[in-house]
C-alpha positions as CSV (number, residue, x, y, z in Angstrom):
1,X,-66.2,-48.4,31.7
2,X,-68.5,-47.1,28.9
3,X,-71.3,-50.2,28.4
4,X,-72.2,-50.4,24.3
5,X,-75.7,-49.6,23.5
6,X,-78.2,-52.2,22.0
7,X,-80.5,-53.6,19.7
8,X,-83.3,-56.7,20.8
9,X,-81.4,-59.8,20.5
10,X,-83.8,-60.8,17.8
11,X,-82.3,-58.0,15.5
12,X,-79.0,-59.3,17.0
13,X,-80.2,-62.7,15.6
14,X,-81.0,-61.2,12.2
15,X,-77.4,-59.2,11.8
16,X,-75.7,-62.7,12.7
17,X,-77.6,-64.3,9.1
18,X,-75.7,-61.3,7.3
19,X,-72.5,-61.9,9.5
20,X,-71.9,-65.6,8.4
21,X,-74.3,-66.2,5.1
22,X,-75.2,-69.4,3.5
23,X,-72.1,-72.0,3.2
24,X,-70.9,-70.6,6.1
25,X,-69.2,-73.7,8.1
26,X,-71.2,-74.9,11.1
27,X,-73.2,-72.0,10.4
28,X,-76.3,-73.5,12.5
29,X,-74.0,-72.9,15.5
30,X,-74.1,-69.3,14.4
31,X,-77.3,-68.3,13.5
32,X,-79.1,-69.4,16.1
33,X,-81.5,-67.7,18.9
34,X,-79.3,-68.9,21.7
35,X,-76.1,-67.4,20.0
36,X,-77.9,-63.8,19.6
37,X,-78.8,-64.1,23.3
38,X,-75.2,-65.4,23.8
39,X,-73.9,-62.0,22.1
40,X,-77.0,-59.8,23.2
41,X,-75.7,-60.6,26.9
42,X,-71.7,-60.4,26.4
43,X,-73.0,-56.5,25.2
44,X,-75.1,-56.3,28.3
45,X,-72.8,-56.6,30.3
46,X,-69.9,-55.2,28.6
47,X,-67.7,-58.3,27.9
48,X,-65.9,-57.0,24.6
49,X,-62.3,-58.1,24.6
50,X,-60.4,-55.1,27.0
51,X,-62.9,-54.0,28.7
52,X,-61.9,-56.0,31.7
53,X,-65.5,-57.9,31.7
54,X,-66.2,-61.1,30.9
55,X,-68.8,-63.6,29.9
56,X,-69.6,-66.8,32.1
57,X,-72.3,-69.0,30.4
58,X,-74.2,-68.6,33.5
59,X,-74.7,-64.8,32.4
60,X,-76.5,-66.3,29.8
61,X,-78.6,-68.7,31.0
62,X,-80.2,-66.2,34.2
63,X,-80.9,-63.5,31.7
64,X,-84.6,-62.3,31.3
65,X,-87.1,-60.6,29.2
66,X,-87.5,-58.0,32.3
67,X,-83.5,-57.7,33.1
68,X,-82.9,-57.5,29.5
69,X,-85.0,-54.6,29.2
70,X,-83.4,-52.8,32.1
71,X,-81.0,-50.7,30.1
72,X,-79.2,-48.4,32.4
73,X,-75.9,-48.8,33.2
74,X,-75.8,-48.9,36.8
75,X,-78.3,-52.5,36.0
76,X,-76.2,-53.7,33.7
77,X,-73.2,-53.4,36.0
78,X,-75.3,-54.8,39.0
79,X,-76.0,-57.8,36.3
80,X,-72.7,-58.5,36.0
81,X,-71.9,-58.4,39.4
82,X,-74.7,-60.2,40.7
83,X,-74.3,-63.0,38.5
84,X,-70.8,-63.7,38.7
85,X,-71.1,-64.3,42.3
86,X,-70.6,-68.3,43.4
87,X,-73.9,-68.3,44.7
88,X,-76.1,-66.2,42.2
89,X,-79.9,-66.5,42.0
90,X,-82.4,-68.0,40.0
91,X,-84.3,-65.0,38.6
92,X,-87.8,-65.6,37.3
93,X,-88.5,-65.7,33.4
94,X,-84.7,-66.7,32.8
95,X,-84.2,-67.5,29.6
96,X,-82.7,-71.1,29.8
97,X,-82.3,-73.9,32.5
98,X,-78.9,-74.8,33.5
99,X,-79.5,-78.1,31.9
100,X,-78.5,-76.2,28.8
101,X,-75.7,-75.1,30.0
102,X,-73.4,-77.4,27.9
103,X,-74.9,-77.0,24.9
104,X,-74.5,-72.8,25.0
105,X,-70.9,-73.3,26.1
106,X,-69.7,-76.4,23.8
107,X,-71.9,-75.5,20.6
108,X,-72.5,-71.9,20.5
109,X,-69.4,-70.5,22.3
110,X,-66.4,-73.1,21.9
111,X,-67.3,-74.2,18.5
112,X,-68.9,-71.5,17.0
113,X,-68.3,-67.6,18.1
114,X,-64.1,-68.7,19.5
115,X,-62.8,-71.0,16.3
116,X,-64.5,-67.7,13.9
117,X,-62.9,-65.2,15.5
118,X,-65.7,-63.3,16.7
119,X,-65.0,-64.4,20.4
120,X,-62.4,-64.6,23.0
121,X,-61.0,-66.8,25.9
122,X,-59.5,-65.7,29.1
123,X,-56.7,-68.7,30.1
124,X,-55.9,-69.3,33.4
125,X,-59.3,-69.2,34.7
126,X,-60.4,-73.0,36.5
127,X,-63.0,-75.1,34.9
128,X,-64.7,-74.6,38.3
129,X,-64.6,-71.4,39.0
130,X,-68.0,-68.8,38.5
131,X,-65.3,-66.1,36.9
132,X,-66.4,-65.6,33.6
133,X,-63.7,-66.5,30.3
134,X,-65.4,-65.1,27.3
135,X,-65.6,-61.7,26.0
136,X,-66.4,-60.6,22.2
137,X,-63.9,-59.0,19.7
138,X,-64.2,-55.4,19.2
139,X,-64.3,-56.0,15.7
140,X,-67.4,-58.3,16.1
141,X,-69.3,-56.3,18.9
142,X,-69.2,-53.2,16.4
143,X,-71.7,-54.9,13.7
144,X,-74.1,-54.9,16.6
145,X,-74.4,-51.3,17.1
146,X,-78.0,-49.5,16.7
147,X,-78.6,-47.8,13.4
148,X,-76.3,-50.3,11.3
149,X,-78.2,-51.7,8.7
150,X,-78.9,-52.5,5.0
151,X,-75.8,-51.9,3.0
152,X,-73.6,-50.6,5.3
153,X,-74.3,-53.6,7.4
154,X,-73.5,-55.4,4.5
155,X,-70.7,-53.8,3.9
156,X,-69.1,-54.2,7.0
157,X,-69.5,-57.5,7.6
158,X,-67.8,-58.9,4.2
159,X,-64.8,-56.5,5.8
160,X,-65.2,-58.6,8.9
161,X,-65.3,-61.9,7.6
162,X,-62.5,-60.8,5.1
163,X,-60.8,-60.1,8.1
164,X,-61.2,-62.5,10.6
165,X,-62.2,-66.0,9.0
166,X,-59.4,-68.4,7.5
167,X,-59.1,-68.7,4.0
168,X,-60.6,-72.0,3.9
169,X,-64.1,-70.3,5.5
170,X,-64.0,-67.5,3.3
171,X,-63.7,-69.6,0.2
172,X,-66.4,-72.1,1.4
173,X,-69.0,-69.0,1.5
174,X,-68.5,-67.4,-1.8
175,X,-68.6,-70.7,-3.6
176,X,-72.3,-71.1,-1.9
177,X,-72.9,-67.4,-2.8
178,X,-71.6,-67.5,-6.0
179,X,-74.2,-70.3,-6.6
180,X,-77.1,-68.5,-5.6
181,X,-76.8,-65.5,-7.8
182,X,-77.2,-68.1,-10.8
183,X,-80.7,-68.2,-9.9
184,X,-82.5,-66.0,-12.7
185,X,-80.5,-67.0,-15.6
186,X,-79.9,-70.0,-17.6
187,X,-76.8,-72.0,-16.9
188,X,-74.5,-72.4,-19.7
189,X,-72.2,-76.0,-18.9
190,X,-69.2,-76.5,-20.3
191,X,-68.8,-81.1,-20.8
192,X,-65.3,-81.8,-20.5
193,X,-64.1,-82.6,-24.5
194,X,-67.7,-82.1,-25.7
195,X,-70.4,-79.5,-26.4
196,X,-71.9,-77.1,-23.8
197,X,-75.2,-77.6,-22.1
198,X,-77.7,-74.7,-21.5
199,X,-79.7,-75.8,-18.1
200,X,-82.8,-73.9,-16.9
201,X,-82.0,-71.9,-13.6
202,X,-81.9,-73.1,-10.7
203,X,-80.1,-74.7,-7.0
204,X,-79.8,-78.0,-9.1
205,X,-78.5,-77.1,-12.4
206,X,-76.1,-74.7,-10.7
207,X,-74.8,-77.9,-8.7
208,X,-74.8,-79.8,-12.1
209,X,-72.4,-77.1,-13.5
210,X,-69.9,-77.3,-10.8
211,X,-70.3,-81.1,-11.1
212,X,-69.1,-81.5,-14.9
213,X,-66.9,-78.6,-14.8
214,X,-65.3,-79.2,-11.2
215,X,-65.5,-82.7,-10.1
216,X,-65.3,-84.8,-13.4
217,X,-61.8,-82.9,-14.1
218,X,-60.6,-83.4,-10.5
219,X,-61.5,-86.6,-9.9
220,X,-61.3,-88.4,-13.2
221,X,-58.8,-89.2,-15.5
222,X,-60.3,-88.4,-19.3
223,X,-64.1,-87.5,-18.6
224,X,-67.2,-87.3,-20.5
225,X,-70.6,-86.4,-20.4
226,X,-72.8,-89.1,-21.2
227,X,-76.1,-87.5,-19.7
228,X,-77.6,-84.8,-18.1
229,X,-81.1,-84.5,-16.7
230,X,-83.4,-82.0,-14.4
231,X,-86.7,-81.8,-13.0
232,X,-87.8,-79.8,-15.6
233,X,-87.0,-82.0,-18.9
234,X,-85.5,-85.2,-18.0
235,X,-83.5,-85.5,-21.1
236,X,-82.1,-82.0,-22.5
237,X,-78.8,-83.9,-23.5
238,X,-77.4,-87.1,-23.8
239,X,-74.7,-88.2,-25.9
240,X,-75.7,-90.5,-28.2
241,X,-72.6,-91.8,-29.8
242,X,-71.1,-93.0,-26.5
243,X,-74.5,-94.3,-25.0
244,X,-73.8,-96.2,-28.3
245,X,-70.4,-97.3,-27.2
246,X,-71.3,-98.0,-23.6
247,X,-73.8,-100.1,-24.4
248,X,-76.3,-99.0,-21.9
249,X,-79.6,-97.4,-23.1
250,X,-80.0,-94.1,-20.9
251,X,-83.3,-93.8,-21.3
252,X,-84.5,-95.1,-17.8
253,X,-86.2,-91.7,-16.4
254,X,-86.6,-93.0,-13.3
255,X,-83.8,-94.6,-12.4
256,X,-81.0,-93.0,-13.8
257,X,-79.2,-90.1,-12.0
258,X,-79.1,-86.0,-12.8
259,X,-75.5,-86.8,-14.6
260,X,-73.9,-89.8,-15.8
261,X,-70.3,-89.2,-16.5
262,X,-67.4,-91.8,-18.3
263,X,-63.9,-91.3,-16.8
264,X,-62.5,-93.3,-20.4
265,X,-59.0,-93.4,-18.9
266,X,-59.5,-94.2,-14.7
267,X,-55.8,-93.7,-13.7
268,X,-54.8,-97.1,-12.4
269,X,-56.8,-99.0,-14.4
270,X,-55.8,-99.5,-18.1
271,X,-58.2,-100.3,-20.6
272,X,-61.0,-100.0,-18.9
273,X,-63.8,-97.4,-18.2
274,X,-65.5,-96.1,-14.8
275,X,-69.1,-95.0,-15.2
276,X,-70.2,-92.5,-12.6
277,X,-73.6,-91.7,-11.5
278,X,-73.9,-88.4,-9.8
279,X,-77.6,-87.4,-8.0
280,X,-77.7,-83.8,-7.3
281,X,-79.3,-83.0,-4.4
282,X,-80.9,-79.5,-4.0
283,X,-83.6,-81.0,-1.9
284,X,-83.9,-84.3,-1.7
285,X,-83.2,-88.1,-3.1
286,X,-79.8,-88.8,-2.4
287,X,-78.6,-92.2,-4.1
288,X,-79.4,-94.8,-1.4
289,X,-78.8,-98.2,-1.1
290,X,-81.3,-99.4,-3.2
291,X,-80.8,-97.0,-5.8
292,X,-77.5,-98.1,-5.8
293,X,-77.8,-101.8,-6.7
294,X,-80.6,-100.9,-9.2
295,X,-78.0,-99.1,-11.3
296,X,-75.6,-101.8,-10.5
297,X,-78.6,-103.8,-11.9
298,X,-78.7,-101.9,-14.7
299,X,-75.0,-102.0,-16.0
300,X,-74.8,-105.8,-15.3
301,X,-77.7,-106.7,-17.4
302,X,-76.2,-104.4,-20.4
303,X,-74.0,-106.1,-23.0
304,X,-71.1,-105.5,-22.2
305,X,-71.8,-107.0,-18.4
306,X,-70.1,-104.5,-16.4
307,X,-69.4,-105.3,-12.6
308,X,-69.9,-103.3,-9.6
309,X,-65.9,-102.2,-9.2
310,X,-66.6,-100.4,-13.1
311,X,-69.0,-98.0,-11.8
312,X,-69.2,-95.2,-8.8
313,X,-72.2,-93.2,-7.3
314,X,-72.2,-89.6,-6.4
315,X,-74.4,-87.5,-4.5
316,X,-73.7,-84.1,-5.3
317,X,-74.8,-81.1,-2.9
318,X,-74.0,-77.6,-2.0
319,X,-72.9,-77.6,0.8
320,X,-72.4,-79.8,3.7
321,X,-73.9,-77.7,6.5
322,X,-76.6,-76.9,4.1
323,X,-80.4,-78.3,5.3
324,X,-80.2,-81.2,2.2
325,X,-76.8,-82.6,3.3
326,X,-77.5,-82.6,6.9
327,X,-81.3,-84.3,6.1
328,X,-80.4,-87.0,3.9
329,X,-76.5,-88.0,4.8
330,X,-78.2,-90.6,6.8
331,X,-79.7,-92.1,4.3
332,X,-76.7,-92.4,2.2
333,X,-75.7,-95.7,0.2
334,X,-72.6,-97.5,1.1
335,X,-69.6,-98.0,-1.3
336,X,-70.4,-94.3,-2.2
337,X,-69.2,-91.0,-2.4
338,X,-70.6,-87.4,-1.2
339,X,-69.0,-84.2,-2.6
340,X,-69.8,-80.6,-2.2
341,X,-69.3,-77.9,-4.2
342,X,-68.6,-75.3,-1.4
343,X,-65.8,-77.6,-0.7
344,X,-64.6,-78.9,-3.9
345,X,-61.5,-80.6,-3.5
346,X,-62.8,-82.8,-0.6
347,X,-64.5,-85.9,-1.1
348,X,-66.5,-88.3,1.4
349,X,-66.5,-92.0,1.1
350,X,-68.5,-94.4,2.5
351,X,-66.8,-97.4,2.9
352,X,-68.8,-100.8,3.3
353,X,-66.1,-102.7,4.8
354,X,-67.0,-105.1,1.7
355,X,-62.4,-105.4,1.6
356,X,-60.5,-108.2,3.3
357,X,-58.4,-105.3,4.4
358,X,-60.6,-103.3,6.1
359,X,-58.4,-101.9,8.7
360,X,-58.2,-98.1,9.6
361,X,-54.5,-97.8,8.9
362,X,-55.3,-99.3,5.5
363,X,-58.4,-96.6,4.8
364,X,-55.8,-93.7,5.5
């Protein structure tokens, strides 16, 4: 068996950021040091799918700085060997304890290089045997070959990914990336049976967009744009004729939202309106509780009295394995909704268990 040549895992590490980009699902399981060392080994050792070797996590976990730089195959092979033995030793310098075994196996291997396609499992293998299971895709294992880089690199891996993730993944990533490449122009915004809106560029105005010209028409029956805010000018529009109507002045800077929207036809609920309060979160501030009731605060004291069921809050983001969903989801109010643009036709609720019916079977 010919073993593949190499590259440092930490250019290993830099290829996987190209391999799976931003908006990427569970992309931190991807991207990460122990998931370079993960595939730097599986190459060490020569565990690409029909080779006949595989990859125990073991391999892993007893590599070294000093065997990793011992690049001749006849080390490599005694590696392998070595290492897949019941009783294998405990080199010096390795690079992780065996208390992390579970973590490299469950997070970086079973849920991250197997479900994308990058990885594969040998069946029929006992949980308790020292055999390894895992060996990489040919396909995979190519991008990792020395002298592949800039656009050819690039080049490759959108074939990959076009070739190997599900539709679903795909779709999820170009949404993120199409978002990013807004970031030097102004954003033109399109209100649903109103004017457009020219925001500054930017992560948050390009989640406003996708708000008002995605979410209000799949989630609402007859929306409108009542206003729009960033953190560059809090008020480049508002509609002033239906603030009219609405009877609530907009004009609280720090307590409204980035978007207030006005479904004028909820379906389900004749007669009425639905006010909806969307943050967009590029960063940080996700409507939390007591953001929350101070809008509801804010719509009961108005005129026309509204009550908690005639408005909804939103917190808009990205993506939701971006660094903003994952810090503030926490922090989240109940009785509200998260939706992200990578994933558009999704929706999260948080439900408050404020219902007499608060069963599961009832929440499905």
């Amino acid at each position: 068996m010919t073993l593949p040549a190499l590259v440092p895992w930490q250019e290993m590490r830099a290829r996987l950021l190209v391999i799976f980009p931003e908006g990427t699902p569970d992309r931190g399981f991807l991207i990460r040091d122990m998931t370079a060392r993960t595939v730097f080994t599986a190459l060490y050792i020569g565990a690409v799918a029909g080779s006949g070797a595989w990859l125990a996590p073991r391999h892993v976990l007893r590599m070294s700085d000093a065997q990793a730089a011992r690049q001749d195959d006849d080390s490599r092979r005694a590696y392998l060997d070595i290492m897949s033995k019941a009783k294998a030793p405990s080199p010096a310098g390795r690079w992780y304890a065996e208390n992390t075994r579970e973590p490299l196996r469950d997070e970086v291997i079973r849920q991250g290089l197997v479900p994308f396609n990058a990885m594969v499992e040998r069946e029929g293998v006992p949980t308790t045997s020292p055999a390894g299971r895992y060996a990489l895709r040919a396909e995979f294992a190519a991008l990792f070959r020395p002298g592949l880089t800039g656009a050819q690199l690039d080049a490759e891996a959108a074939a990959w990914r076009r070739a190997h993730l599900s539709a679903a993944a795909l779709a999820r990533a170009a949404l993120v990336r199409a978002g990013a490449s807004t970031a030097g122009a102004n954003i033109t915004v399109q209100g649903p049976g109103g004017p457009s809106i020219v925001l500054p560029p930017g992560p948050s105005p390009t989640i406003t967009k996708a708000v008002i010209e995605v979410f209000a028409p799949a989630f609402l029956g007859n929306p409108r744009v009542a206003w729009v805010s960033d953190s560059a000018n809090k008020r480049p529009f508002r509609d002033a004729p239906l603030e009219t109507a609405l009877g609530i002045p907009l004009d609280a800077a720090d307590l409204l939202p980035d978007v207030v929207l006005v479904d004028l036809d909820p379906p389900g609920r004749h007669g009425e309106v639905l006010l909806v309060f969307v943050e967009v979160v590029a960063s940080d501030g996700p409507v939390t509780d007591q953001r929350r009731n101070a809008l509801l605060d804010l719509i009961a004291a108005s005129p026309r009295r509204y009550r908690p069921e005639h408005a909804a809050v939103v917190t808009a983001y990205m993506d939701r394995g971006g660094d903003p969903a994952r810090r503030t989801m926490s922090r989240l109010a109940w009785r509200s909704f998260a939706w992200f643009v990578s994933e558009p036709d999704e929706l999260v609720q948080l439900h408050d268990g404020s219902s007499a019916n608060r069963k599961l079977a009832a929440l499905l």
